[in-house]
N, C-alpha and C positions, 0 to 999 in steps of 0.2 A: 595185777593193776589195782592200786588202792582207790576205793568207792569212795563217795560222799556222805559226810555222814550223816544221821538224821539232822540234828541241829544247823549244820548248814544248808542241810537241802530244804528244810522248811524254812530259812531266813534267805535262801532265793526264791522260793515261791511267796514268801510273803514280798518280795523285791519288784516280782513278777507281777501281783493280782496289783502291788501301787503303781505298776505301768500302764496296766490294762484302765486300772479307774480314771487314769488323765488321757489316756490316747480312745476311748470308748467318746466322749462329746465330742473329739472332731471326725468321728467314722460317722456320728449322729450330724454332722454338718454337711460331709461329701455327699452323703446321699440322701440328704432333704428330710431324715425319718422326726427330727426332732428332739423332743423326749422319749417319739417311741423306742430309738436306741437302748433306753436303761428296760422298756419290758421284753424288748427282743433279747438282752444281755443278760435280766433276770433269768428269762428260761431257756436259753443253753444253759446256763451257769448250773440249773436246777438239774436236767439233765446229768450235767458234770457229776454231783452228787451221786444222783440216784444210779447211772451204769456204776460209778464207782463202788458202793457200796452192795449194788448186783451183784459185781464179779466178786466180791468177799467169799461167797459163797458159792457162787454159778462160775467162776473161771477160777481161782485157787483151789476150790474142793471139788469143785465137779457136782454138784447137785443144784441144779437146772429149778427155779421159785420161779412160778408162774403169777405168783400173788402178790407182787413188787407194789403194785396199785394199792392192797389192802395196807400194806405198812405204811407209803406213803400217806393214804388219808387217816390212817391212825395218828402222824404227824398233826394235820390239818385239825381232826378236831380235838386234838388235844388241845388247841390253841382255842377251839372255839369254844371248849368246856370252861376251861380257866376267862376268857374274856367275855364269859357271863358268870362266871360265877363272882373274880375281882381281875379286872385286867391288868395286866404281869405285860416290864417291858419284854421287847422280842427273841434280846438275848438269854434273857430265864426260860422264857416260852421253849425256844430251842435245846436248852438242856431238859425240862421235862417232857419233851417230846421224846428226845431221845433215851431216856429214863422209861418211857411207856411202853415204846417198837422196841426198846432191846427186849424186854422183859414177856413183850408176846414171842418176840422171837425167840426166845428162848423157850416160853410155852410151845411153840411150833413144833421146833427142833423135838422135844423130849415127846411129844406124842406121832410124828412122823419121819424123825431119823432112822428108824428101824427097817425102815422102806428105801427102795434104793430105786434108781430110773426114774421110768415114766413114771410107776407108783406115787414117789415121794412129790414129782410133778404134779400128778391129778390130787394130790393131799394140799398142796400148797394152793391150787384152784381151788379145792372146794373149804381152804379156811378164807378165803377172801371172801367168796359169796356170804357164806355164817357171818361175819364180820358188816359186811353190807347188809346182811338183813338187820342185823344190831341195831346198826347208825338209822336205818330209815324207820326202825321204830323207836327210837327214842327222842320224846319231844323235846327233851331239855336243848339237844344240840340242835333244834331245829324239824328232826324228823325228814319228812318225803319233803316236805314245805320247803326244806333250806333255810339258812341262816346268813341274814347281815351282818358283816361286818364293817363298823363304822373305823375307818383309819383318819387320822388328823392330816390337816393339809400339809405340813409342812415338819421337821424339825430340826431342831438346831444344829447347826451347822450342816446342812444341806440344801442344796435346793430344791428341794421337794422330798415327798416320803418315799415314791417311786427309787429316787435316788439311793435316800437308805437303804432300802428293800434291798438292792442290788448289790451294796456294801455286805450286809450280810451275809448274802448267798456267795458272793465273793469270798470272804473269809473261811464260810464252809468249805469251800472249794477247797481250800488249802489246807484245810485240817482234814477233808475224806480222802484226799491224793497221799499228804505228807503219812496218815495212818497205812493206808495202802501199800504205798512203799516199803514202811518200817517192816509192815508182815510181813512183805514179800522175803525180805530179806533178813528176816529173823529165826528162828529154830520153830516157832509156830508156822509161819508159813512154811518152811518144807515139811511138816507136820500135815497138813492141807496140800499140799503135792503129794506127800506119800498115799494121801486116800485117795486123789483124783487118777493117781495113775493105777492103784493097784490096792485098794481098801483090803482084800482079804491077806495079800502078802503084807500091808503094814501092819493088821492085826496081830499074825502070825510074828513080825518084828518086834511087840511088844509098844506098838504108837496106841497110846489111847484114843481109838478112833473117835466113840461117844462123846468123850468129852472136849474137844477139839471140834469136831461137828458142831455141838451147840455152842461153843465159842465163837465158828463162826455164822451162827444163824443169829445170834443176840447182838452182835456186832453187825451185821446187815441188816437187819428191822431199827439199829439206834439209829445209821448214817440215814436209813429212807426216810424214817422216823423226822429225822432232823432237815430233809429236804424237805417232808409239808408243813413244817412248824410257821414259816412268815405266808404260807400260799393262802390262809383267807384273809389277810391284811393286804397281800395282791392284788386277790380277784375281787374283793368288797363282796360276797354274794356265793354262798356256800350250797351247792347239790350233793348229796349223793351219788347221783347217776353222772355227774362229772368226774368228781376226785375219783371214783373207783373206775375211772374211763380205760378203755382198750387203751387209749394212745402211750399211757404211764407203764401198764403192762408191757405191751412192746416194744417202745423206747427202749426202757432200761435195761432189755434181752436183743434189743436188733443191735444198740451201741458200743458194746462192749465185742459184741461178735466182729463188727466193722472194723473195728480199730483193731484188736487182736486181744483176748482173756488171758494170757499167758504172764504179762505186766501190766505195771498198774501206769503204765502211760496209755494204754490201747484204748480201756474206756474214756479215760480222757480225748485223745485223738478222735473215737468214732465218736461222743457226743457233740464236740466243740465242728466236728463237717457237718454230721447230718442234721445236728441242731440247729446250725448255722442256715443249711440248705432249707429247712422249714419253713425258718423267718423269713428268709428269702422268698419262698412259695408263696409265704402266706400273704404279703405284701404287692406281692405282682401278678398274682394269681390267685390259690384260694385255700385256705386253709385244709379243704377238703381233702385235698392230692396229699397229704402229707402222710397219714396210712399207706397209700397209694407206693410213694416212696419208698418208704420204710421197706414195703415189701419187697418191689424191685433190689434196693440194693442189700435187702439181707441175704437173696436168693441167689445174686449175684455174687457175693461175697462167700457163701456156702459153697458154692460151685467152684468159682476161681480162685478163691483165695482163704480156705477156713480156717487160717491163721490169722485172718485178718492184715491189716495193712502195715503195724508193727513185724509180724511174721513176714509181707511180704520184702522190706524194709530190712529184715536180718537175714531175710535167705541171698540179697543183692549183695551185702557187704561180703557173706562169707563166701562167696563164689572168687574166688582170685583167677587174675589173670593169664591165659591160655591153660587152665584148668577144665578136663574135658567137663560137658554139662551134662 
């Protein structure tokens, strides 16, 4: 069966995010949110990103980054460094973001690839905290104090800046999914298969593990990278002990588990529910329960289904008809 190929598959996803951006104001009308529709829409979409660029490394290779958070706010002030030093529009922002996280990631990779499992896990946690001691002592970005950032009301050809924002991260969307894909289905990514499933037998095949390893760790720190680049033009008002928060750590490892790590639709699928469900929570209830969640249905999904819902979606189709079960 002949595939799609890249160039088309990213000229239906870009088909797709210009559906989404016209049919997004009147979901914002049925249910009374407003404008809040473009921040609820902003962060799934953020989400979107960040599982995606997760699984680069946590579901094609199999090495499990607990420090998603630290890359992401590497993103965020890299935007905050440049927009005190001379402020740069958003979409340059975005590529020097992603220019910073690959290049820690890559630093990552070559001082903890050598480590495999929990190890390389507890290595990825404890480059996050190093990372967050950084930021809280350095007063140029703000420091423990935090950082304002002042965003203009409005810009051209939008109506409001909220709306850009959202343009944005929408566009990323479609370049972490459309990259995603290409690996999946490239000679690198089963290169990233052969060490998820059997690192010492691909060795033994002559796959350069090392070097593919940190292909994919420099490539997961650019896309998180690139998911905090517009988040303190967001949030106006920049912590520490926010952007390196639990919720970004887990998110981006409960999402992609929901959905299923095996393709690069699953993290999509589990950020765009459980993202979904948040905003939901968080509007009608309370922000609070949304850990709460997270944890419910990762445990859930561990349990019942840890393929996730792509997995459970392929195991239905291939079951044919009066076939014993």
């Amino acid at each position: 069966m002949r595939t799609m190929s890249t160039w088309m598959f990213a000229l239906v996803a870009c088909v797709v995010a210009a559906a989404v951006f016209f049919f997004v104001p009147f979901i914002g009308k049925i249910l009374g949110w407003g404008d809040y529709i473009y921040i609820a829409s902003y962060t799934v979409l953020q989400y979107v990103v960040l599982a995606t660029a997760w699984n680069i490394l946590g579901g094609y290779t199999g090495y499990v980054n607990f420090g998603s958070a630290a890359f992401f706010a590497v993103g965020t002030y890299t935007t905050v460094f440049f927009h005190k030093l001379y402020p740069l529009p958003i979409p340059i922002l975005v590529v020097l973001a992603a220019v910073v996280g690959g290049l820690i990631g890559l630093g990552m990779g070559y001082l903890t690839l050598r480590l495999r499992g929990a190890f390389f896990s507890i290595a990825t946690l404890a480059m996050a905290v190093v990372l967050q001691t950084l930021i809280v002592n350095w007063d140029f970005v703000g420091g423990s104090r935090g950082a304002y950032v002042i965003r203009p009301a409005s810009i051209v050809l939008f109506d409001s800046y909220i709306q850009y924002l959202f343009v944005i991260m929408l566009a990323l969307v479609v370049i972490a999914v459309t990259v995603a894909r290409t690996i999946e289905r490239s000679a690198l990514g089963y290169g990233f298969a052969a060490i998820r499933d059997d690192e010492l037998a691909a060795e033994a095949s002559g796959v350069p593990t090392l070097k593919l390893k940190l292909i994919a760790t420099a490539l997961s720190g650019a896309f998180m990278g690139m998911a905090g680049a517009p988040f303190p033009y967001f949030i106006g008002f920049l912590q520490p002990s926010g952007v390196f928060g639990l919720e970004y750590a887990v998110n981006s490892i409960a999402m992609p588990i929901i959905g299923g790590t095996a393709t690069w639709i699953g993290p999509l699928v589990g950020a765009i529910l459980l993202g979904t469900l948040q905003q939901v929570a968080t509007v009608t209830i309370s922000s609070a329960v949304n850990v709460l969640m997270v944890g419910l249905l990762l445990v859930f999904f561990v349990i019942v289904a840890p393929n996730g819902l792509v997995g459970v979606v392929q195991n239905l189709f291939r079951k044919k008809p009066g076939a014993p079960s």
